[in-house]
BAFI-962611 format. One record per residue (C-alpha): residue in one letter; x, y, z; residue number from 0. Coordinates in Angstrom, 2 decimals. Each point is the difference from the previous one (the first is absolute). Layout:
// residues N
SITE  a  X  Y  Z  NUM
...
// end
This chain:
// residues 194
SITE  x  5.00  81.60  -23.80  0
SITE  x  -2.01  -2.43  -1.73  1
SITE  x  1.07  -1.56  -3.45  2
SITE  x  -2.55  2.08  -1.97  3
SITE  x  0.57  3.30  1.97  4
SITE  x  4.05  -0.32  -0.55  5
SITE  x  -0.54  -1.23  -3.60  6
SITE  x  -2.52  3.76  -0.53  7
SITE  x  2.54  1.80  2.29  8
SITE  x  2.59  -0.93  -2.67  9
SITE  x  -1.90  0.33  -2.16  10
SITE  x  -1.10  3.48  0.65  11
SITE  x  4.34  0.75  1.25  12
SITE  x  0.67  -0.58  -3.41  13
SITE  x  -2.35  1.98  -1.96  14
SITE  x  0.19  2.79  2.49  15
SITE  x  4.10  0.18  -0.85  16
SITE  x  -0.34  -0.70  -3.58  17
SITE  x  -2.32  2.87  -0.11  18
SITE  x  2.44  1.79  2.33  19
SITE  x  2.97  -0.04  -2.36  20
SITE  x  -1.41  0.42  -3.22  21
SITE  x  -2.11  3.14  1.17  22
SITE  x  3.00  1.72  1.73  23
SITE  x  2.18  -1.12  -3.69  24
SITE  x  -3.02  2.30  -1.85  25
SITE  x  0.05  2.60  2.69  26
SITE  x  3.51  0.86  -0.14  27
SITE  x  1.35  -1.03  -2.34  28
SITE  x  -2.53  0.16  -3.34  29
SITE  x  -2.16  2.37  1.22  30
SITE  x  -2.54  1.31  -2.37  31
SITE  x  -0.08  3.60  -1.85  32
SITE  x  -2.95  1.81  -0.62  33
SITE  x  -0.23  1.78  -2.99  34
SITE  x  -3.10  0.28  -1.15  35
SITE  x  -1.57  3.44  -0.27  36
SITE  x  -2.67  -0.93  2.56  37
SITE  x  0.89  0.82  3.84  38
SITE  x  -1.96  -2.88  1.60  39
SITE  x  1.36  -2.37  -2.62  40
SITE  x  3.65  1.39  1.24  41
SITE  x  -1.16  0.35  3.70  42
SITE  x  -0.94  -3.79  -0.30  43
SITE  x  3.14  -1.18  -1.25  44
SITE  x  1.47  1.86  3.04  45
SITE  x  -1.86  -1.49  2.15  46
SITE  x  0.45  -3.69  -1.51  47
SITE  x  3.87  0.52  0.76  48
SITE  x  -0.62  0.72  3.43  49
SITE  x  -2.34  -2.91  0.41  50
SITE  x  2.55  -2.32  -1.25  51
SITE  x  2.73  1.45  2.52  52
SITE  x  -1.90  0.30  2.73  53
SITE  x  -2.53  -2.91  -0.43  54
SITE  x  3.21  -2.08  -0.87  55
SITE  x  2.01  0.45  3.02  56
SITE  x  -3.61  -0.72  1.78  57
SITE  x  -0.18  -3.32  -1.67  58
SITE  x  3.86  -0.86  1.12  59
SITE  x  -0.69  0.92  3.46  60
SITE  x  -3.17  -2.42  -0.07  61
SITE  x  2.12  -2.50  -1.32  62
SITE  x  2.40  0.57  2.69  63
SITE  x  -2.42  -0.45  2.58  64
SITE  x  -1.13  -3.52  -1.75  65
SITE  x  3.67  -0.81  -0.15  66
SITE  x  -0.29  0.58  4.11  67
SITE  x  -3.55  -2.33  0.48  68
SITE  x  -1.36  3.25  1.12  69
SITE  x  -3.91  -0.94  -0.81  70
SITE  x  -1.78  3.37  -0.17  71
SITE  x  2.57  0.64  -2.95  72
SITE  x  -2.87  -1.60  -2.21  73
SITE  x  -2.32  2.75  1.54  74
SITE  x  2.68  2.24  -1.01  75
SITE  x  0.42  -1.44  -3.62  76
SITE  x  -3.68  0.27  -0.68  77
SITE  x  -0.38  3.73  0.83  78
SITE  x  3.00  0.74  -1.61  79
SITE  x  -0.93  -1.80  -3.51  80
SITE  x  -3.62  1.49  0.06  81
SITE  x  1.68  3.68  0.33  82
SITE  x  2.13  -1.07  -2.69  83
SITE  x  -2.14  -1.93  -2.15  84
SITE  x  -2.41  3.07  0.57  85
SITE  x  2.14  2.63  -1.28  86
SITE  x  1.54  -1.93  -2.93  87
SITE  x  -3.76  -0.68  -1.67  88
SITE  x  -0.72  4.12  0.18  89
SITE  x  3.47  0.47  -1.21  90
SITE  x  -0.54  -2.79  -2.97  91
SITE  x  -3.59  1.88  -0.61  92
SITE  x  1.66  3.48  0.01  93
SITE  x  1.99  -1.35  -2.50  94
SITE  x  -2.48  -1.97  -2.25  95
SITE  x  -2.06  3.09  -0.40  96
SITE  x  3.26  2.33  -0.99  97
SITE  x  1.21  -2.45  -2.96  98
SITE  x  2.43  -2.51  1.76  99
SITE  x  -1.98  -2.73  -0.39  100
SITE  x  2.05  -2.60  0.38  101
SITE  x  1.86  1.37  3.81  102
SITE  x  -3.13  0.85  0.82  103
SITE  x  -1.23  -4.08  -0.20  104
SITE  x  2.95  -1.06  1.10  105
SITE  x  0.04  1.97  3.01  106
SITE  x  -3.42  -0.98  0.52  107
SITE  x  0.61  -3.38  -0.42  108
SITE  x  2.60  0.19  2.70  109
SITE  x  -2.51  2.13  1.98  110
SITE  x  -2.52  -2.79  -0.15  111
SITE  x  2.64  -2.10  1.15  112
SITE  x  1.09  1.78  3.20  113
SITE  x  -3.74  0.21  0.91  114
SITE  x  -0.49  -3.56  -0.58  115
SITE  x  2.93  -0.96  2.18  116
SITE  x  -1.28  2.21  2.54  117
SITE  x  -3.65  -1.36  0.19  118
SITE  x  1.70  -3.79  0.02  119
SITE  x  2.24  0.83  2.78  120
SITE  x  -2.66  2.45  1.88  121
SITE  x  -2.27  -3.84  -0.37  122
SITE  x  2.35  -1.70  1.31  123
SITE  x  1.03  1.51  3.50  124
SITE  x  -3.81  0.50  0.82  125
SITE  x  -0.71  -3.06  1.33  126
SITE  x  -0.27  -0.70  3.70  127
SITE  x  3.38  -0.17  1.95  128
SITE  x  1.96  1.32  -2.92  129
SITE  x  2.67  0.74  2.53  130
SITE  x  1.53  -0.20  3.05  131
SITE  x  2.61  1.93  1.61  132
SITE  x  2.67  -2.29  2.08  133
SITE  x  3.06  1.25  2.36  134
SITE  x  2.46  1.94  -2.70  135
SITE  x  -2.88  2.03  -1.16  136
SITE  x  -0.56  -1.90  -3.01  137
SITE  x  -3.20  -1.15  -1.92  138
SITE  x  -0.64  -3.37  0.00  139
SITE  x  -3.00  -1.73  -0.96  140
SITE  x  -2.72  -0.95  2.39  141
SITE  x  -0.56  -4.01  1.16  142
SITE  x  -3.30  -0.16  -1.31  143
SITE  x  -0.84  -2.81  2.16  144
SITE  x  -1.50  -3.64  -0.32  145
SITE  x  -1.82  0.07  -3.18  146
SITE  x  -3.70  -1.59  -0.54  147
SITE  x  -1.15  -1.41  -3.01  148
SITE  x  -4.00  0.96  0.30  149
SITE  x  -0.81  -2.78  -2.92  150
SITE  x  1.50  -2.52  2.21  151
SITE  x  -2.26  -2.06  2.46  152
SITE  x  1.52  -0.61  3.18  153
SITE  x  2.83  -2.58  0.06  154
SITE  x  -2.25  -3.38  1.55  155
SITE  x  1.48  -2.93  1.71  156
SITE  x  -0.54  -3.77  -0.96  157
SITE  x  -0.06  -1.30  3.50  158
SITE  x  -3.48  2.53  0.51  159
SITE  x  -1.90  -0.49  -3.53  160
SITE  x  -2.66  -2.36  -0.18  161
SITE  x  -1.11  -0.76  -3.59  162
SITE  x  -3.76  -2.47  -0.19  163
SITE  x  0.78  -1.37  3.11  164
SITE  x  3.39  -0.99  -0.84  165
SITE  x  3.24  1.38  1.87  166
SITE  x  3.24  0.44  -1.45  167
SITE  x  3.42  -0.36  1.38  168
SITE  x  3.00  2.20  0.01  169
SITE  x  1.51  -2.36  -2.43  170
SITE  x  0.66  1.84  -3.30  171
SITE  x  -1.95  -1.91  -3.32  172
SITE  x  2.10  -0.28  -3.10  173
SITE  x  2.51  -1.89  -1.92  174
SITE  x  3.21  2.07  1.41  175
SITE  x  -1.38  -0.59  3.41  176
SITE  x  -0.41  -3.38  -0.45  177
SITE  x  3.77  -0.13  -0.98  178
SITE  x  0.32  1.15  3.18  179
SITE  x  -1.61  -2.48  2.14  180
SITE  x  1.84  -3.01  1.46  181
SITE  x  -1.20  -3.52  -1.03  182
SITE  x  -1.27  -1.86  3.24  183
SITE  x  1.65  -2.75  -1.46  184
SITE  x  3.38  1.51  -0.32  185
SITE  x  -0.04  1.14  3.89  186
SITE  x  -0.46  -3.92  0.71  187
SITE  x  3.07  -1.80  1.19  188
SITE  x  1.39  -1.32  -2.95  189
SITE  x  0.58  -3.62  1.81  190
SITE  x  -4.11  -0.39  -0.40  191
SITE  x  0.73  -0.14  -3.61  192
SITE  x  -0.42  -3.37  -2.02  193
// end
């Protein structure tokens, strides 16, 4: 992988088992209560435990497959985290409109979240040659090949331009390359020397 693509694939390992963890901690282990006298408000917090168990075992497997340089894993991430971010912003609104108005942004918040992690990573393995499978089965990035710079002209040797007439030499202009150049007097034999 490339130094960007290994710094977003960390990148994106990380979140993916941060996320893991701390839904799977809320899922099982402080899982919401409904008790509100309205059934979708109750139905919804149902629901919001079992997208936090299920969604965070999702999110550790992802991470898992990161952990492994598995490259459709950020394919994987971004599908999950759009179902996720998805159903925690109707959960959050369920929840605005029945009086918990503070879960109900913070779940949204977090909703917003998922869904912007998912449109980042969805961005980022789009681009041609995302991947490329090699013997053990694994992704691995495509070689995207020699790279041309359109805005460049094309590279022009001194030994073929003519400028007014004038030719130049291969000879490179400059103080440093003067440094460089030998003194015709200095490849004399010193004996010739007064």
């Amino acid at each position: 992988m490339a130094l960007d693509e290994d710094r977003e694939a960390g990148s994106a390992a990380g979140s993916a088992l941060v996320a893991g963890l701390v839904m799977v901690a809320f899922g099982y282990y402080a899982a919401f209560t409904g008790t509100s006298e309205s059934a979708l408000y109750n139905g919804s917090v149902v629901v919001f435990n079992w997208v936090m168990r299920i969604g965070g075992v999702a999110m550790l497997l992802v991470a898992l497959l990161f952990f492994l340089n598995w490259r459709p894993a950020l394919l994987l991430d971004a599908a999950c985290s759009v179902l996720i971010g998805l159903g925690m912003l109707g959960i959050g609104l369920i929840w605005l409109f029945n009086g918990d108005g503070l879960h109900g942004i913070l779940v949204m918040v977090f909703g917003g979240l998922f869904v912007r992690s998912a449109a980042r990573n969805w961005g980022s393995c789009r681009g041609p040659g995302w991947m490329k499978t090699n013997t053990a089965g694994l992704q691995q990035p495509a070689d995207p090949g020699p790279v041309s710079d359109s805005r460049s002209d094309p590279p022009m040797h001194s030994d073929t331009v003519h400028q007014a007439g004038v030719e130049t030499t291969d000879e490179p202009e400059g103080f440093l390359a003067g440094l460089g150049r030998t003194d015709e007097r200095s490849e004399e034999d010193p004996s010739d020397k007064p």
